[in-house]
C-alpha positions in Angstrom: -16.4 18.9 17.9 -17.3 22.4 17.8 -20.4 22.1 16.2 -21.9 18.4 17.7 -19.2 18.3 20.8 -17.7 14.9 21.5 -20.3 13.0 19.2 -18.1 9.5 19.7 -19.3 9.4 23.2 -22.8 9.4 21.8 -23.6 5.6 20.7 -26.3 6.4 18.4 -23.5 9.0 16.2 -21.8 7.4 13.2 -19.4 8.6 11.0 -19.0 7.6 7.1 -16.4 8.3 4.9 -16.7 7.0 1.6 -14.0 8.3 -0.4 -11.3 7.9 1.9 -8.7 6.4 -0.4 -5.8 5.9 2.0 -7.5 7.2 5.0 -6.0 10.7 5.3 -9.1 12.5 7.7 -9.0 9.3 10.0 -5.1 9.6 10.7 -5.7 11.9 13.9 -9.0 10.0 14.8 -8.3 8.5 18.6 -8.8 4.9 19.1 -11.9 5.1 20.7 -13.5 7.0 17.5 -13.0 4.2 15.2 -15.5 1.9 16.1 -18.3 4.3 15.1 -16.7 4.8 11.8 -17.4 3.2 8.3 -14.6 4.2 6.0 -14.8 2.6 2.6 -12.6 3.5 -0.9 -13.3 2.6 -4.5 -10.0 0.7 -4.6 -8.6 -2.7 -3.1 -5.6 -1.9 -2.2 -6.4 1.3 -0.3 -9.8 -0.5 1.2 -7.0 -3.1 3.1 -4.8 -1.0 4.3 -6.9 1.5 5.6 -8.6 -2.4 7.0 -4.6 -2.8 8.9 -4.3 0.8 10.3 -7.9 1.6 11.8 -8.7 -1.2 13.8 -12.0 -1.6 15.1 -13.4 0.9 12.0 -15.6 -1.4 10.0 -13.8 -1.1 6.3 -14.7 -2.1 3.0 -14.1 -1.6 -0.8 -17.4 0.4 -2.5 -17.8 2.6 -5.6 -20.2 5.0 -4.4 -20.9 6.5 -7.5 -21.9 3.0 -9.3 -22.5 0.2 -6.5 -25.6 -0.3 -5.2 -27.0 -0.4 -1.6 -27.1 -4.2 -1.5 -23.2 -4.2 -1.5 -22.8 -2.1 1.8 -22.1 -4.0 4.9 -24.8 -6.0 7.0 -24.0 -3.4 9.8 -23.9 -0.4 7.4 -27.1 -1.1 6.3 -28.6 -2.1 9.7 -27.8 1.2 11.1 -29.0 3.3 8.1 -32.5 1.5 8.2 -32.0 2.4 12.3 -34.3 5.9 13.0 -32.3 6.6 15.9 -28.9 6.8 14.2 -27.3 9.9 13.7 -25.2 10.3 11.1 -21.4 12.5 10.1 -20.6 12.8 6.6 -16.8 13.1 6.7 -15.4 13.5 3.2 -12.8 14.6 1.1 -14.1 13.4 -3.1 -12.2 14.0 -6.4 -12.9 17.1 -7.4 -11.8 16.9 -11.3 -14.8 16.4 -13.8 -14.7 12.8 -14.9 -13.9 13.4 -18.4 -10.8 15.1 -17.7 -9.8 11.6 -16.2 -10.0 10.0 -19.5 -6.8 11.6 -20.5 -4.7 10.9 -17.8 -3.4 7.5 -18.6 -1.7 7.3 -15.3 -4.7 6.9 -13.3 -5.9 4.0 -14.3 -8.3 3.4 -11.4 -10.2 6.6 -12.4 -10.7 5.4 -16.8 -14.3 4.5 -17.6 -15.8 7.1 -14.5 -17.3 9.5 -17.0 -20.4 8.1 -16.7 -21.3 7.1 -14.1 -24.6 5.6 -12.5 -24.6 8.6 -10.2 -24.2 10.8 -13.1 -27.2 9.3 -15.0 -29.3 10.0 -12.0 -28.4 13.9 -12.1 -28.8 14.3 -15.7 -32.5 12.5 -15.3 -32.9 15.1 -12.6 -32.2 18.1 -15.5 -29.1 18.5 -13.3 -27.0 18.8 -16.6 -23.4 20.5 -16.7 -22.9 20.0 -12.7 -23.4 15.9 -13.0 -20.0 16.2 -14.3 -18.1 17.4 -11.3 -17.4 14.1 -9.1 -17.7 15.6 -5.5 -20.9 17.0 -6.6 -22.1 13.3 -7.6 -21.0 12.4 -4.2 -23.3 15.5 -2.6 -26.1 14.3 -4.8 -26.3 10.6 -3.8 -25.6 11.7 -0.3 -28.2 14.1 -0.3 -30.8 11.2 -1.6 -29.5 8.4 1.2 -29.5 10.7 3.8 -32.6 12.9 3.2 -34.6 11.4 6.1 -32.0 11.2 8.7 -30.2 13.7 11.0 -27.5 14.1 9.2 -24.2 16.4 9.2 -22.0 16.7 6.2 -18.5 17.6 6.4 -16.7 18.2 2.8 -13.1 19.1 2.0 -13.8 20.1 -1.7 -13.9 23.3 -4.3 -16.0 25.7 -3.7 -18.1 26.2 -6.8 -20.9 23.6 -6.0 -21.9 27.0 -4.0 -21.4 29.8 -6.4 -20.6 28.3 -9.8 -23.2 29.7 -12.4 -23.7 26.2 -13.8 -24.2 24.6 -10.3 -27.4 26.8 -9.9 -30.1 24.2 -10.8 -27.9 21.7 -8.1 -28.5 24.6 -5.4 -32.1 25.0 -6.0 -33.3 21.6 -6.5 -30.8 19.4 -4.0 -28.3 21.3 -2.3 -30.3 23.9 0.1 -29.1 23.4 3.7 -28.1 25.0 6.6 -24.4 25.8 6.8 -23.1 25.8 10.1 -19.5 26.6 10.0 -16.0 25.9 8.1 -12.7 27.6 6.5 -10.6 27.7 3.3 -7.4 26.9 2.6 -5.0 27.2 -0.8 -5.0 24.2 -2.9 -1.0 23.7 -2.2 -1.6 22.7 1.0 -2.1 19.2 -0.8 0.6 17.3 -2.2 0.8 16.7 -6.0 -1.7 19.6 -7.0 -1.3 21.3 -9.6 -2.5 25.4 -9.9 -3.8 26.9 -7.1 -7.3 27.5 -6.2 -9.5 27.8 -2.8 -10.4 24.8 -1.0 -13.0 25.4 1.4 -13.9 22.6 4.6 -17.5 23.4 5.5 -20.0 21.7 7.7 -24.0 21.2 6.4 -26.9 20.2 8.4 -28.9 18.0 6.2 -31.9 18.0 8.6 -32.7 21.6 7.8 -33.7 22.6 4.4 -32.6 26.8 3.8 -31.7 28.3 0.7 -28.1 29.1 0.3 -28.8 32.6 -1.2 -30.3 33.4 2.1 -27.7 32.9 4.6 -24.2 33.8 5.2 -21.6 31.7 4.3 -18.7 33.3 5.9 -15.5 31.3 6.0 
């Protein structure tokens, strides 16, 4: 709100969140927010409840990292191919690197993610040790579906997609936008992490291309 004001009033705004497992960020969303919202999860069982809590959201089960475009909603992909629409990133991805996934037998819905189509993309794109970070797959394929559009990303997630050595060639060749605001948080704050590390939740205007190493990123 502080950075677009009360967008929801606006009818050509839409949010997307397309990791939202059990619908965490759209908990506090009032009624009247929800019908400008597409909210979609890699996983049944979370797509249909999130489909009995949020009514009037348009929900629906989609692996971002591997399904294609054809598999998003009529109306999803009526308003993407709509110049008029603008669009609200709203996002909170794994942030574990998929092959530490393959040893943790007890989540199953995350085996066979180490490679995923996303992934393939980045390593085509010379994008090398950051393709294996998952919410830097997401930024990637967000960054290519939403490179002509006014478009606003806001991403609960680690913070080394912006200062990690290795996430470098990601910075320079994808991820150069303007930051607009956001704040950071100890990992605790979620349930059932383990360790402690920042989390930062910071906003991005995709519309405006700057490099990060020129601007202040003050949280």
């Amino acid at each position: 709100t502080r950075t677009l004001g009360d967008w929801w009033r606006d009818d050509n705004f839409r949010l997307w969140d397309m990791a939202a497992g059990t619908g965490n960020l759209e908990y506090n969303f009032p009624r009247e927010v929800l019908k400008h919202c597409y909210i979609s999860t890699l996983i049944k069982d979370d797509a249909d409840y999130c489909r009995s809590i949020f009514d009037g959201a348009t929900v629906f089960q989609y692996d971002y990292l591997n399904d294609a475009a054809d598999k998003l909603p009529a109306k999803l992909r009526a308003d993407l191919q709509n110049p008029n629409i603008k669009w609200i990133i709203y996002i909170n991805p794994p942030y574990a690197m998929p092959s530490n996934f393959e040893f943790d037998k007890s989540r199953k819905d995350k085996l066979g993610v180490s490679m995923t189509k996303i992934r393939e993309l980045m390593l085509s794109d010379d994008l090398g040790w950051t393709s294996q970070e998952l919410s830097t797959q997401f930024l990637y394929r967000i960054s290519r579906d939403f490179a002509d559009r006014q478009t606003w990303v806001g991403i609960f997630s680690k913070l080394t997609y912006i200062i990690a050595d290795g996430d470098q060639p990601f910075r320079d060749k994808i991820f150069s936008y303007r930051f607009e605001r956001g704040f950071v948080f100890n990992s605790q704050n979620f349930q059932g992490c383990k360790g402690q590390w920042p989390v930062g939740f910071l906003i991005w205007n995709l519309a405006e291309h700057v490099p990060l190493e020129t601007q202040e990123i003050s949280l």
